[in-house]
C-alpha positions in Angstrom: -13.5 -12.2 -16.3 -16.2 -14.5 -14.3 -17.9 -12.5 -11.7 -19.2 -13.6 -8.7 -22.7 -13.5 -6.9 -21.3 -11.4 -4.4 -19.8 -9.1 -6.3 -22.9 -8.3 -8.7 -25.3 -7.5 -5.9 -23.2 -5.7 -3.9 -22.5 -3.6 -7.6 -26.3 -3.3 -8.6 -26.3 -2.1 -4.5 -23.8 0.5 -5.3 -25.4 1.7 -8.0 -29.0 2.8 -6.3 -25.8 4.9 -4.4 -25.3 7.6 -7.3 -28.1 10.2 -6.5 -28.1 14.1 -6.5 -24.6 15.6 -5.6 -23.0 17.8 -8.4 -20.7 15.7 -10.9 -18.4 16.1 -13.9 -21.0 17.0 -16.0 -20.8 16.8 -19.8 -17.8 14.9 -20.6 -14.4 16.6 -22.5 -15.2 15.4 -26.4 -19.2 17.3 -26.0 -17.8 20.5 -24.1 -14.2 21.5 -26.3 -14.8 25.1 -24.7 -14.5 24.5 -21.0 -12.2 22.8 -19.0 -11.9 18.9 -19.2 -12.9 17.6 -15.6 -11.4 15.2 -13.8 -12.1 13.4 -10.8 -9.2 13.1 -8.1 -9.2 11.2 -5.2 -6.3 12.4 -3.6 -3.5 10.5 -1.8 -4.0 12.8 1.6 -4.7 16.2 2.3 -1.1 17.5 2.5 -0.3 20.1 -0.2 1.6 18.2 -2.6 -1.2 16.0 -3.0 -4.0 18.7 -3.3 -3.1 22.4 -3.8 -0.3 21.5 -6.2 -2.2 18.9 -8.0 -5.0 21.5 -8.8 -2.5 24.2 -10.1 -1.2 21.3 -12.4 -4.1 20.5 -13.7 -5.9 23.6 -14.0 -2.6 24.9 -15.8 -3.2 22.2 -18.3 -6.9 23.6 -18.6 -8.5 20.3 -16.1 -11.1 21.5 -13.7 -10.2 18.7 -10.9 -13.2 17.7 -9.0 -12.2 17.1 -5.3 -14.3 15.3 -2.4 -14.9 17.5 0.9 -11.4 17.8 2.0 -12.7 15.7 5.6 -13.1 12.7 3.5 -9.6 12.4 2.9 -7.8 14.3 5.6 -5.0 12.5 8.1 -5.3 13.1 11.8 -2.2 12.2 14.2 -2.5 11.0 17.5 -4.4 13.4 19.5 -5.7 15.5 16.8 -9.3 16.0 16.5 -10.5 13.1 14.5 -12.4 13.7 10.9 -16.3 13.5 10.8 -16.1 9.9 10.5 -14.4 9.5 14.0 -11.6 8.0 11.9 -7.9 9.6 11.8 -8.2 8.2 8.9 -9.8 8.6 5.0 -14.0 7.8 4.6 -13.4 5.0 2.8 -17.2 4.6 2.0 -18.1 8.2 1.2 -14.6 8.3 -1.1 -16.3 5.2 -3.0 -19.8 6.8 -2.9 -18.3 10.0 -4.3 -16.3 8.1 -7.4 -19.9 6.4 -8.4 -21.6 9.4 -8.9 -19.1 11.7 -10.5 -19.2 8.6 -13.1 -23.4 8.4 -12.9 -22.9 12.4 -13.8 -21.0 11.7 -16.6 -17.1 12.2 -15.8 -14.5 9.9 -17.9 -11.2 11.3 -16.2 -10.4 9.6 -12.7 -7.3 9.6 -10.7 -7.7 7.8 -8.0 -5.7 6.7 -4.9 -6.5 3.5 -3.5 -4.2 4.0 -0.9 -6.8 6.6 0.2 -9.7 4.6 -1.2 -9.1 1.1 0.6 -7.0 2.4 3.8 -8.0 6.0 4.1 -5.1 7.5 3.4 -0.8 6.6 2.9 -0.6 6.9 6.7 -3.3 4.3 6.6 -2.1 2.1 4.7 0.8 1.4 6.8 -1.0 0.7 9.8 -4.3 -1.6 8.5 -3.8 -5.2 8.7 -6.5 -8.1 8.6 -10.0 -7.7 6.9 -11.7 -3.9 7.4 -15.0 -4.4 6.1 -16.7 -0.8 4.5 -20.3 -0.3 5.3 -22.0 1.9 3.0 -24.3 4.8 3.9 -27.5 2.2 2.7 -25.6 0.0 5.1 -24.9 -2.1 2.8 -21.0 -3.9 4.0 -18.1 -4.5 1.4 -15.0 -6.3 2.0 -12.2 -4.2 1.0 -11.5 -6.4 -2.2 -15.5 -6.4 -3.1 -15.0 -2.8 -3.1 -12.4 -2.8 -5.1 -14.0 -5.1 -7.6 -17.0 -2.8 -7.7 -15.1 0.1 -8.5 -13.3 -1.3 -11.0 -16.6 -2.7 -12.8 -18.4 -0.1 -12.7 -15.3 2.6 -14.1 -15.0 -0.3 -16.7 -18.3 -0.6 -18.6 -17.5 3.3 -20.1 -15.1 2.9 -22.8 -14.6 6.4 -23.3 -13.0 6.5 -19.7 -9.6 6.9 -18.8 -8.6 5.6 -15.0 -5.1 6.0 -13.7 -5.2 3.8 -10.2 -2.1 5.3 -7.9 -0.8 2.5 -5.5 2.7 2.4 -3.3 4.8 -0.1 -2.2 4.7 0.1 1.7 7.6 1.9 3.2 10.4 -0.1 5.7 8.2 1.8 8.6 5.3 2.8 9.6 4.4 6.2 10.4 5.6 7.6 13.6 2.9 9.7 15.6 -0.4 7.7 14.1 -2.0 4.9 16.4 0.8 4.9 18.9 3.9 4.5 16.6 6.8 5.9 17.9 10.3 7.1 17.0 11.9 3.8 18.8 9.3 1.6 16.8 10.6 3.5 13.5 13.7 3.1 14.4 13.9 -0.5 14.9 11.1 -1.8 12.2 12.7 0.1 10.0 16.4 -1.5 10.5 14.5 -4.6 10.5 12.7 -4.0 7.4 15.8 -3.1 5.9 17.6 -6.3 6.2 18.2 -8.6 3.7 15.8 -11.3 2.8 15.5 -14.7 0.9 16.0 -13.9 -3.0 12.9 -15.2 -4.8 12.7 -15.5 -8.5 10.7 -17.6 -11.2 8.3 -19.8 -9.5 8.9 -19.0 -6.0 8.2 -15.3 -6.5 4.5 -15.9 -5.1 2.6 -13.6 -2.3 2.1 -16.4 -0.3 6.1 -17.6 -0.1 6.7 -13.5 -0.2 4.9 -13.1 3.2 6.7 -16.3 4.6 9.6 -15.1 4.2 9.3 -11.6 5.8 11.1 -12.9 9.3 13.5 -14.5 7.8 17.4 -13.9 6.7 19.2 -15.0 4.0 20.1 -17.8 5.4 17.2 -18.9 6.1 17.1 -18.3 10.1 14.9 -16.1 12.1 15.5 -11.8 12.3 16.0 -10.4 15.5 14.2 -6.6 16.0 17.7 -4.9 17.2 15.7 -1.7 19.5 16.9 0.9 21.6 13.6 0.0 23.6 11.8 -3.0 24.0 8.8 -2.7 21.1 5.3 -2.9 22.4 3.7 -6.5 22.9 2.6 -7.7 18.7 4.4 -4.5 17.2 6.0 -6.2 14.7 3.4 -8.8 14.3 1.1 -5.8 13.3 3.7 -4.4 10.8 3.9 -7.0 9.0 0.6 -8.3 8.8 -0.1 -4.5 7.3 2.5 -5.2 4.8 0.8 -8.2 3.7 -2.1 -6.9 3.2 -0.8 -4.3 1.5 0.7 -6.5 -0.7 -2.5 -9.1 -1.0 -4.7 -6.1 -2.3 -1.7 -4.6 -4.9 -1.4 -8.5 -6.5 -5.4 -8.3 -6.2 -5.9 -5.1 -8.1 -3.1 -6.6 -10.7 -4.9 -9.7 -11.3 -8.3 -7.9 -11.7 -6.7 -5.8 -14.4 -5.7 -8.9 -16.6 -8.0 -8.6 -18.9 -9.5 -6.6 -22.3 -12.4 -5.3 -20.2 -10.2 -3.2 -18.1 -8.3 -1.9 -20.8 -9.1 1.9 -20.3 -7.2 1.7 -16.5 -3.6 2.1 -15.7 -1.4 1.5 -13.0 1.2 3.9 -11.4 2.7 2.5 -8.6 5.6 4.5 -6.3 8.0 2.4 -4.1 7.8 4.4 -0.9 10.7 5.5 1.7 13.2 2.3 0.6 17.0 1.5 1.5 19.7 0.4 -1.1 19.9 -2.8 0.8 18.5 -5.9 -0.4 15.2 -4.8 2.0 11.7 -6.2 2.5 10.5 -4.1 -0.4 12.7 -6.2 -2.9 10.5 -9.4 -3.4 7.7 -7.6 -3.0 8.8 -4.8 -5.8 10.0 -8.0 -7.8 6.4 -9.4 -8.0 4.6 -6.3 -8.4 6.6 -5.1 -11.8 6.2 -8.8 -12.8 3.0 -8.4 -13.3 2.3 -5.2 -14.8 0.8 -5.2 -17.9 2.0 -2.6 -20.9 1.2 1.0 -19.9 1.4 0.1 -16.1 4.5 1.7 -14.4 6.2 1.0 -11.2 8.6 4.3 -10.1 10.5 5.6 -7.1 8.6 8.2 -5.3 4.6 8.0 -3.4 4.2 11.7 -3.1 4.4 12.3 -6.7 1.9 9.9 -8.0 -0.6 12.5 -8.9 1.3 14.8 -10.5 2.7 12.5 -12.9 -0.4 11.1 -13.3 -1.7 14.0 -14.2 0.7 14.6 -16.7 0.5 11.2 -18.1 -3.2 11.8 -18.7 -3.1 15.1 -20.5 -0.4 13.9 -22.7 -2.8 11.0 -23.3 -5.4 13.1 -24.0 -3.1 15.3 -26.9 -1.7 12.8 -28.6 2.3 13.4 -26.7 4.6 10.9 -29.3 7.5 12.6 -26.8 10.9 14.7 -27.2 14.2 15.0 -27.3 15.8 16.2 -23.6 19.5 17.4 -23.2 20.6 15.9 -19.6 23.3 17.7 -17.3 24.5 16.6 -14.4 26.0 19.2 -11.8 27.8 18.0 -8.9 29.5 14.8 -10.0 27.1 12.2 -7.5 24.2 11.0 -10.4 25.4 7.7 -10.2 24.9 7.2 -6.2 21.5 7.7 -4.5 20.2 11.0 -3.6 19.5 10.3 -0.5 19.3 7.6 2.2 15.6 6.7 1.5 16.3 5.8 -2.1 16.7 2.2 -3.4 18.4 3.1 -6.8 20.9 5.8 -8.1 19.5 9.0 -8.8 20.8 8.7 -12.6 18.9 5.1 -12.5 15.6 7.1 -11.0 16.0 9.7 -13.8 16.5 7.4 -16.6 13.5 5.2 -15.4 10.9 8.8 -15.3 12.5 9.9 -18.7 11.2 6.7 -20.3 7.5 7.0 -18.3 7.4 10.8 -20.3 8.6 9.0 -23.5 11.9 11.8 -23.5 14.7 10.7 -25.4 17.8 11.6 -23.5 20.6 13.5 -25.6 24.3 14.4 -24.0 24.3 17.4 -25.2 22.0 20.4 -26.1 22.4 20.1 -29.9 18.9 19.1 -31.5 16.8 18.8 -28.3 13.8 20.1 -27.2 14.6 20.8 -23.7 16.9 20.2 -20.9 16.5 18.6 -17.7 19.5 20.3 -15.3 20.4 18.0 -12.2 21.8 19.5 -9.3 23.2 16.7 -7.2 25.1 16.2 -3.8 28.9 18.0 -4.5 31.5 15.6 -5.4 34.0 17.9 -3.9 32.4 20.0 -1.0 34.9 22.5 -1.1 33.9 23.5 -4.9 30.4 24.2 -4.3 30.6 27.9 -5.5 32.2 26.1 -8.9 28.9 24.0 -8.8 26.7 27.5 -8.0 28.3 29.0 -11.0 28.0 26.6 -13.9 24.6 26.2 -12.8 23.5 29.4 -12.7 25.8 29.5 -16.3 24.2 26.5 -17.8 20.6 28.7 -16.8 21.5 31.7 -18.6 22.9 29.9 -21.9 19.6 28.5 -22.1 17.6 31.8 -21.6 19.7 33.0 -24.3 19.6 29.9 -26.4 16.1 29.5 -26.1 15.6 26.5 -25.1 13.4 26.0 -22.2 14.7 24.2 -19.1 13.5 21.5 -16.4 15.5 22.4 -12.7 16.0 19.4 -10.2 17.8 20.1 -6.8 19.0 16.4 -6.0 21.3 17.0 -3.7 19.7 16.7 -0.4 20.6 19.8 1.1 24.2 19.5 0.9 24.7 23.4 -0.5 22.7 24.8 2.5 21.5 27.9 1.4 24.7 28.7 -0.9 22.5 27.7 -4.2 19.0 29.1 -3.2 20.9 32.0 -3.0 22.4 32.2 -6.1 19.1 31.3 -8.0 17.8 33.6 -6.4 20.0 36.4 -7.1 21.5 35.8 -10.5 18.7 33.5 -12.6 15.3 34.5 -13.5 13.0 31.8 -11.9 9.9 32.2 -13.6 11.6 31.1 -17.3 12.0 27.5 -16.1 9.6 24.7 -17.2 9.4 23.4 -13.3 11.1 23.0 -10.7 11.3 20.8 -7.5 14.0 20.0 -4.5 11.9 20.2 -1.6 9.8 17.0 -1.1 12.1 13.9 -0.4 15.1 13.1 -3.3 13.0 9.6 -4.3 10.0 12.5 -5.4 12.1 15.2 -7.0 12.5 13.7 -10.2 9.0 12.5 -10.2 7.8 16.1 -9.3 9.9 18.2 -11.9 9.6 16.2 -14.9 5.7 15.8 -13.9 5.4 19.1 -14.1 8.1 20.2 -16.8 7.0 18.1 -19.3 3.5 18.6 -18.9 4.3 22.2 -19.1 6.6 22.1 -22.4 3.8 19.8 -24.1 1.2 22.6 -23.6 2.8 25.1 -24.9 3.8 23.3 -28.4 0.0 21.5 -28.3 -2.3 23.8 -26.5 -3.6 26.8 -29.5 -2.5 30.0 -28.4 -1.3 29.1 -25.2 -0.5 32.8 -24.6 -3.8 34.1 -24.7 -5.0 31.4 -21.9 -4.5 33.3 -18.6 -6.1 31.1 -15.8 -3.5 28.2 -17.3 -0.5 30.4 -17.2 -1.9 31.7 -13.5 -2.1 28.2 -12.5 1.2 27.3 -14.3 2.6 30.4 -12.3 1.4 29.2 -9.2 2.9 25.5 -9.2 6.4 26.7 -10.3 6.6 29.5 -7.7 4.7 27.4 -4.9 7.9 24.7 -5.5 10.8 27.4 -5.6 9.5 29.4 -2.4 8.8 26.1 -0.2 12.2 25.1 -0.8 14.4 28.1 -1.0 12.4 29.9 1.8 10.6 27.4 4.0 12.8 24.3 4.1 16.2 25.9 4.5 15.3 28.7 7.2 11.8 29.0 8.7 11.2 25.8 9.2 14.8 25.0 11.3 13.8 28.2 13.2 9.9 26.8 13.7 11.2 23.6 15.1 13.5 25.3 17.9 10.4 27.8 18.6 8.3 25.0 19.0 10.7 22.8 21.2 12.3 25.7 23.7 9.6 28.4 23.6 6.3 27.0 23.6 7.7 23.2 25.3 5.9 21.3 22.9 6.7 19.1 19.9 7.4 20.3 16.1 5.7 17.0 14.4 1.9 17.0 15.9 0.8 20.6 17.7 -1.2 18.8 19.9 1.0 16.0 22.2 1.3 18.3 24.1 -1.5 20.4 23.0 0.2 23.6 22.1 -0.4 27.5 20.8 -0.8 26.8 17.3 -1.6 30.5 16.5 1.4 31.6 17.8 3.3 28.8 16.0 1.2 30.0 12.9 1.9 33.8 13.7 6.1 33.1 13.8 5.1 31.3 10.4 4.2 34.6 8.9 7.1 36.7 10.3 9.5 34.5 9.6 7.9 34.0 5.6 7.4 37.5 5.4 11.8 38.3 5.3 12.4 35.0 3.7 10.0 34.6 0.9 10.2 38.5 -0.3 14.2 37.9 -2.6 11.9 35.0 -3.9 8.3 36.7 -4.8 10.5 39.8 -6.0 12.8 37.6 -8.5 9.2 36.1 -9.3 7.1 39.2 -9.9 10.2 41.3 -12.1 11.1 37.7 -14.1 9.3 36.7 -17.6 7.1 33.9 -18.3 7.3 31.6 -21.4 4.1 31.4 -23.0 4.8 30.1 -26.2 7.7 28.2 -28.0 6.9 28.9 -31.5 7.5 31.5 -31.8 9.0 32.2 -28.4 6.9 34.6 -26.7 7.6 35.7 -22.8 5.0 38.0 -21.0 5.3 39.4 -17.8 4.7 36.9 -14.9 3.3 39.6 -12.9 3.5 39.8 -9.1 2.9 37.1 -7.0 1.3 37.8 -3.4 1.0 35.1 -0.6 -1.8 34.5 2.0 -3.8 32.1 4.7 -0.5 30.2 5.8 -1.5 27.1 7.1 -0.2 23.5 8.9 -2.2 20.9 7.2 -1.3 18.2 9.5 -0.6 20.3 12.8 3.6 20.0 12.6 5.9 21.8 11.3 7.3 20.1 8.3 5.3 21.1 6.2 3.0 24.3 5.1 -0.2 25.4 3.2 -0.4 28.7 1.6 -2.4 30.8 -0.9 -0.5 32.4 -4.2 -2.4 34.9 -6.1 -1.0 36.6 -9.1 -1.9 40.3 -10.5 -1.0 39.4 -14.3 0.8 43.0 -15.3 -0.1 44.4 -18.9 1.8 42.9 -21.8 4.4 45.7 -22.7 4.4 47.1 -26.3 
C-alpha cells in the first residue's frame, strides 16, 4: 500500500517517542518459562474490561501489560475529570504507550480503538468532526494519521499478532456524559431505531450510508418523536458521531486490505441494537462486507476482549476446535434475549460457536463439552421444571465427566428462583465458565470466551494441574461472574438504588449530580455483600476444581475471600472487587 508524506514523517516522529518506560520485554518464542505478555489497551476502566480480562489471561499463563488505569478511565458529568482534563481516554499517551511496548519487544496487542481514537466506548458515541491528537513532542496527528501510524509501525514485525477491537455505534448515546440525558436517549434512540432505506450492491457506500440516516423507507424525512423538546443540534451531533464512527471503521477496513497487514485481525461487536430494520443495518451491512478472512463481526461490545483473548491463545496453541453438545432450557432460543438484541439468541450462539471453531452436536454423545443455555421460560408458571432439569442436566455431566459451559440468557425472568437453586444443589466451581450478568447481546460472547479458552488449556497446557497462579486466576474469573450475578444483580444492587434515591436524595447512575456520600453508599455495599455473597463463596470454597481432563483430575478450589469493593464509575450498576483464594492442600 502507497504511503503518504504525511504519514511517514509523522511515523519516523512517533518513533523518536519510544524511550525508557518498562515494556514486554523478551518476546513469548525466547522466554517458554514465563508468562507470554501481552499488551491491552482496554475498552474502559469498568471491570469487565480490566479485572476480568486480566484473570483470563493470566489463567491462560499471559501477563497483560496495562497503561495507568487514568489513561483510559471514563468520567460522567460532574465527576472529577482524568489527568488529561478529559472525561475521556488519553488518546496520545494510549498511542505513546503501544509504541514502546512494541520498541521493548512485545508481539501480542489487543487493542481498542474505540479507546485509542475516542478515549473510550462512551467516547465514541459522543465525538463527531475532526479531533486532532497532539503528542507529548507536540507533534499533532489527525485521528486517521494516527491510525495509519499505528498500524505501520505494529506491521513491520512479522512475528506480531494484533487483534484491533471496534463496535458498531449503539441507537444512543450515553446518558449522563456531556449533557445527554434520559429524554435525549429516549428519543435518539426511537429514532435510531426506525427503519431506513435498504442498501445493497453498489449503493452500499459510506457516503449514501450517511445520506440516508434522516430518512425513511420511503424516502421522506424522520421526525425525533420526544417527550421533551431535544436540545438545539442534538440530533445533528448524533449523527455526525455516527458518521464518524462509521468513516474511521471503513478506514481501518481499507488500510487492512493488504499482505502487509496480514498479522492483524478485526473483532468488531454491534453495540445495544433493536430487531428492527434500525440505523445499525446498513452500516452492519458494509462493515461485514468488507471483512477480510479471519475478521469477525459479533453481537456484543463488552466482550471484545475476552474473546479476543481467547482467540489469541488458541492462536497461539494450535486450537483445530471441538465438538460441543448444545441444550436449550426454557423453550425461547429462537427469539432475542433481550430487547437490545438484533438477532435470536440461538442465531447469536450459532454465530460465536463458529468464531471458537465448535462444532455443535444435539446431543451429548461424542462431544467434548456442553454449552447449557438457560433462556427466558416459555411457560412462566414451569419455572421450577426449568430449575430442575437444569440443575439435572449439571449433575449428569459432573457424573458423566464431561465438563460444562453455563449461560443464563434469560434476562432475569427467574428472579432469584435459579440463583438459588445453583446455588444450593450444583457445585459451581466444576463449570468451564459462566456468565448472565452483563447485558444478553454479551453473555454468549462472555461464557464461551471464557469456557473455551478454559477447556483448551486444560487438554493443551502440560500439567495444567501443577500451574497454580492459572488455576487461581481461572478461579477468580468463574467466581467473580457467578457472585456479580447471583449476589449483586439480583439483590444488592435493587436495594443500592432505593438507598441511593430515598435515603441519601441523590441519583444511583453518577454519585456526584448531586454530589453524594459515596462512603456510605460504599459502606451499605459491604453489608449488603457480606449476607448475599456468603451461600455463593461457601458453594465456592467446599466445591472442586477441574484441573485436568485426561485423566480427569479435580483438586480442591479452596476458599475464596472478597475485598476493596469499589464503584468504578461512581453509580451503582456496577462494582469492583478483590477475590483472593487460599488454595487448600490436595487430599490423599
Amino acid at each position: 500500500m502507497k504511503k503518504t508524506a504525511l504519514k511517514l514523517l509523522s511515523a519516523a516522529l512517533s518513533l523518536t517517542l519510544l524511550l525508557g518506560a518498562a515494556g514486554c520485554g523478551q518476546r513469548q518464542a525466547a522466554d517458554p518459562k514465563g508468562p507470554a505478555k501481552l499488551a491491552y489497551v482496554p475498552l474502559d476502566d469498568r471491570p469487565d474490561n480490566v479485572e476480568r480480562a486480566v484473570y483470563l489471561a493470566e489463567s491462560l499463563d499471559y501477563k497483560l501489560l496495562l497503561p495507568d488505569s487514568s489513561l483510559y478511565a471514563t468520567k460522567l458529568d460532574g465527576q472529577p475529570l482524568n489527568p488529561n482534563g478529559e472525561q475521556s481516554g488519553d488518546r496520545a499517551a494510549l498511542y505513546e504507550w503501544v509504541l514502546r511496548q512494541e520498541k521493548e519487544g512485545c508481539d501480542r496487542y489487543i487493542l481498542s480503538l474505540d479507546q485509542l481514537l475516542s478515549g473510550g466506548l462512551v467516547g465514541s458515541r459522543a465525538l463527531a468532526g475532526e479531533n486532532p491528537v497532539t503528542l507529548s513532542d507536540g507533534t499533532t496527528l489527525t485521528e486517521t494519521a494516527l491510525l495509519e501510524n499505528l498500524l505501520s509501525v505494529l506491521s513491520q514485525d512479522e512475528n506480531n499478532r494484533v487483534w484491533l477491537l471496534d463496535s458498531v455505534m449503539r441507537l444512543a448515546p450515553t446518558v449522563g456524559y456531556g449533557g445527554f440525558g434520559l429524554n435525549e436517549y429516549a428519543a435518539l434512540r426511537n429514532y435510531g431505531a426506525m427503519a431506513r432505506p435498504h442498501l445493497a450492491g453498489d449503493d452500499l457506500r459510506v457516503d449514501l450510508i450517511t445520506a440516508d440516516y434522516r430518512l425513511g423507507t420511503d424516502g421522506q424525512p424522520l421526525a425525533v418523536q420526544s417527550a421533551e423538546p431535544l436540545p438545539e443540534g442534538a440530533l445533528s451531533q448524533y449523527l455526525s458521531a455516527r458518521e464518524r464512527k462509521l468513516n474511521l471503521g471503513a478506514h481501518l477496513l481499507d488500510l487492512l486490505d493488504d499482505e502487509t497487514h496480514k498479522n492483524f485481525s478485526v473483532l468488531i461487536g454491534v453495540d445495544d441494537s433493536s430487531l428492527e430494520d434500525s440505523i445499525q443495518k446498513n452500516e452492519i451491512a458494509y462493515l461485514s462486507a468488507h471483512l477480510r478472512e479471519g475478521d469477525w463481526l459479533l453481537s456484543g461490545v463488552d466482550d471484545l476482549a475476552f474473546k479476543a483473548i481467547s482467540a489469541l491463545y488458541l492462536q497461539d496453541c494450535g486450537w483445530e476446535g471441538a465438538k460441543a453438545s448444545l441444550r436449550y432450557i426454557g423453550g425461547l432460543e429462537a427469539e432475542p434475549a433481550c430487547a437490545y438484541d438484533y438477532q435470536p439468541l440461538n442465531v447469536v450462539v450459532d454465530q460465536h460457536l463458529e468464531f471458537f471453531k465448535l462444532e455443535s452436536l444435539s446431543g451429548t454423545r461424542g462431544a467434548d463439552l456442553q454449552i447449557l443455555v438457560l433462556t427466558a421460560p416459555a411457560e412462566p408458571e414451569r419455572t421450577g421444571d426449568y430449575a430442575w432439569a437444569l440443575n439435572n442436566a449439571l449433575a449428569e455431566n459432573r457424573k458423566n465427566k464431561l465438563p460444562t459451559i453455563l449461560i443464563d440468557a434469560s434476562n432475569d425472568a427467574y428472579g432469584t428462583v435459579i440463583h438459588d437453586a445453583l446455588t444450593q444443589q450444583a457445585e459451581l466451581s466444576v463449570l468451564l465458565a459462566y456468565a448472565g450478568f452483563l447485558d444478553m447481546a454479551i453473555v454468549t460472547g462472555t461464557a464461551l470466551s471464557h469456557g473455551v479458552a478454559r477447556y483448551a488449556w486444560l487438554t493443551r497446557s502440560p500439567a495444567p494441574e501443577t500451574n497454580d497462579a492459572a488455576n487461581t486466576a481461572f478461579v477468580k474469573s468463574l467466581s467473580d461472574g457467578v457472585i456479580k450475578d447471583f449476589a449483586f444483580r439480583n439483590t444488592v444492587r435493587n436495594d443500592l438504588y432505593t438507598y441511593v434515591r430515598e435515603d441519601l436524595k441523590g441519583s444511583p447512575d453518577n454519585f456526584y449530580r448531586p454530589e453524594i456520600d459515596s462512603a456510605a453508599v460504599l459502606a451499605r455495599l459491604e453489608a449488603d455483600m457480606e449476607v448475599s455473597a456468603a451461600p455463593v463463596l461457601a458453594n465456592f470454597s467446599g466445591g472442586k476444581l477441574i484441573t485436568s481432563l485426561s485423566p480427569w483430575v479435580e483438586e480442591n478450589c479452596g476458599t475464596l475471600t472478597i475485598s476493596n469493593y469499589r464503584f468504578p464509575w461512581n453509580r451503582v450498576f456496577e462494582i469492583g472487587m478483590d477475590i483472593d483464594r487460599e488454595a487448600t492442600a490436595p487430599e490423599t
